[in-house]
N, C-alpha and C positions, 0 to 999 in steps of 0.2 A: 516626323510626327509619330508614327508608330513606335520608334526607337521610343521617344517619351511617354510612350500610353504601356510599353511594356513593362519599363521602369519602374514607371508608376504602381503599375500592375503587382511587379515582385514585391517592390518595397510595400504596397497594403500587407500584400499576403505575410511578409516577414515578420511586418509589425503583430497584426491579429496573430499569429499563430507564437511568436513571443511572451504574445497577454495572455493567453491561453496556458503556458508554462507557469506562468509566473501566480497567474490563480490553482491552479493544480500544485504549485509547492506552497503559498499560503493556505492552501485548504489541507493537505498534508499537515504544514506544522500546528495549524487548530485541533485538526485531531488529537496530533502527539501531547498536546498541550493538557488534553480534554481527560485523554488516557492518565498522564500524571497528575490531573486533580482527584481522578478517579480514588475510590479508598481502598487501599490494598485488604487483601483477606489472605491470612496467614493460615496455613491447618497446620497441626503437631499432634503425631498420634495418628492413628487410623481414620479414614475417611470416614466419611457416613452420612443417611440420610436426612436431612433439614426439613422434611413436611411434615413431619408430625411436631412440631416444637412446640413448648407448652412455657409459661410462664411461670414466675418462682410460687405464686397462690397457689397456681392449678398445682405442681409439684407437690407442696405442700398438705394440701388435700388429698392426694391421693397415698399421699404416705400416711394417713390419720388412722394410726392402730398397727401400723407395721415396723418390724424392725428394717427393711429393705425393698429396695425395688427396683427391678432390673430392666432396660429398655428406654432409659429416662435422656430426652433429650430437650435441654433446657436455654433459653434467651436470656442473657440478666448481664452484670458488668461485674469485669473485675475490680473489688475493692484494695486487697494486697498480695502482693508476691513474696515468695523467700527471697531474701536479697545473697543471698550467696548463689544458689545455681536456678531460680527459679522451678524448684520440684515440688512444691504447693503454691496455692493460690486461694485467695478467699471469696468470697460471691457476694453479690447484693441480692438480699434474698424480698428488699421491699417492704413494705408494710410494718416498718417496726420490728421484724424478726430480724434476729442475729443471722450474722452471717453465717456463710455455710463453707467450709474448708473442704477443698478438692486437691485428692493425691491423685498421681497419674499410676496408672496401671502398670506393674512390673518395674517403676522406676523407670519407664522406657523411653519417657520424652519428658522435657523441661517446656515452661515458657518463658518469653525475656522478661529478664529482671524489671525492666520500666515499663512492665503493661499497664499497672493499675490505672483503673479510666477507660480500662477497653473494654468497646462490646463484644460480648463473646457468646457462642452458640456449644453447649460442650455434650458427652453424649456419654452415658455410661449408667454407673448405679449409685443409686441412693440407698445412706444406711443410718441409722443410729448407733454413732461412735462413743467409745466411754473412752478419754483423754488420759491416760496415767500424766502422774507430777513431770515424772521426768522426759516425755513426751513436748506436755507443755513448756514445760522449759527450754526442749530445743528448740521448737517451735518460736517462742521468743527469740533465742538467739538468734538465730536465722532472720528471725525481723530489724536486727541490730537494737531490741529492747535495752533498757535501764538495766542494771546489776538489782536496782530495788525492787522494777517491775520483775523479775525473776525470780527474786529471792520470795515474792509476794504469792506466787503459787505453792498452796498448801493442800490439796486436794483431788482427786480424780473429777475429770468432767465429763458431764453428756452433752452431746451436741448432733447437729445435723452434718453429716458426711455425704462426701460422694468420693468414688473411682472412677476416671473419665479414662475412656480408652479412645476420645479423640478431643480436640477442642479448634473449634473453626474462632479467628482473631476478626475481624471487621477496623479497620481504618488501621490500625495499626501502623505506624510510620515510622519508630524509632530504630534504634540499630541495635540489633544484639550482640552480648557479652558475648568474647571468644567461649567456646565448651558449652553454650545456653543450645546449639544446632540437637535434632534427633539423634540419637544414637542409631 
C-alpha cells in the first residue's frame, strides 16, 4: 500500500509540475508573439528628445514671419521618399498646406525608400527654401516623375523646408533597400 500511495505521490507531483512548464512556455510564446505585434520604431540620424513635440499647425505658427527655426521637433506622416536612396522625404503638414520637404543633415542618413505612410517624429530646423528649376527637376527625378511633369518646371520656388538631424520611424515594417543603412 505505501508502495502505491508513493507512486501515486510521484506521478501527481510529475504531472503538476509538467503543467507548470508547459504554461510558463505558452506564456513565453504570448509574449514573444505580443513583442512581434508590437510596432517597430526605427531612428536614422541622431537621437533626440520626443517631449517637447508639436504638431505641423503649432510648427507652422511658430514660423509666421520667419525665415527659420531651430529646435523644431515635429509628429506628422511621411507623404513621399526619393525613390533612388531615400535622401528626401516629404511631410503631411495637414490642414490643406503643402507639404513640407525634409533634407537630412550633411547627407548623413537616408530613409527606406517604402516609408511613405509612416508616422514619423523628426527633429531639426525649419526654413523657407527658394527651389531653383534645376533642383526641382532632380527632385522629380528622384520621384521617378513624367519626362512632361519635368519638362513642366519652369521657375524657381518657395516652400517650407526643414533639415532633420534625426528622425524617429513608428511602425515601420518594411525591408530596406541594400545602401538605404546610416552611413
Amino acid at each position: 500500500m505505501k508502495k502505491v500511495l508513493m507512486i501515486f505521490a510521484v506521478t501527481s507531483l510529475m504531472i503538476s509540475c509538467g503543467g507548470e512548464e508547459k504554461k510558463e512556455e505558452k506564456k513565453d510564446n504570448t509574449e514573444n508573439k505580443e513583442e512581434a505585434k508590437a510596432p517597430a520604431v526605427m531612428l536614422r540620424g541622431a537621437d533626440f528628445d520626443t517631449s517637447a513635440v508639436m504638431s505641423p499647425n503649432e510648427m507652422i505658427a511658430k514660423m509666421e514671419g520667419l525665415d527659420s527655426l531651430e529646435g523644431i521637433v515635429l509628429r506628422t506622416e511621411i507623404n513621399e521618399c526619393c525613390q533612388k536612396k531615400g535622401c528626401w522625404m516629404t511631410l503631411n503638414m495637414g490642414d490643406g498646406n503643402p507639404d513640407m520637404r525634409v533634407w537630412f543633415k550633411d547627407y548623413d542618413f537616408f530613409v527606406p525608400l517604402d516609408a511613405s505612410g509612416t508616422p514619423v517624429v523628426v527633429a531639426g530646423k525649419a526654413f523657407i527654401d527658394t527651389v531653383s528649376i534645376a533642383d526641382q527637376k532632380h527632385i522629380l527625378e528622384d520621384a521617378n516623375a513624367s519626362a512632361e511633369e519635368i519638362a513642366a518646371i519652369t521657375e524657381p520656388k518657395v516652400e517650407l523646408g526643414f533639415e532633420a538631424t534625426g528622425v524617429y520611424l513608428y511602425g515601420y515594417n518594411g525591408e530596406e533597400a541594400e545602401g538605404n543603412e546610416k552611413k
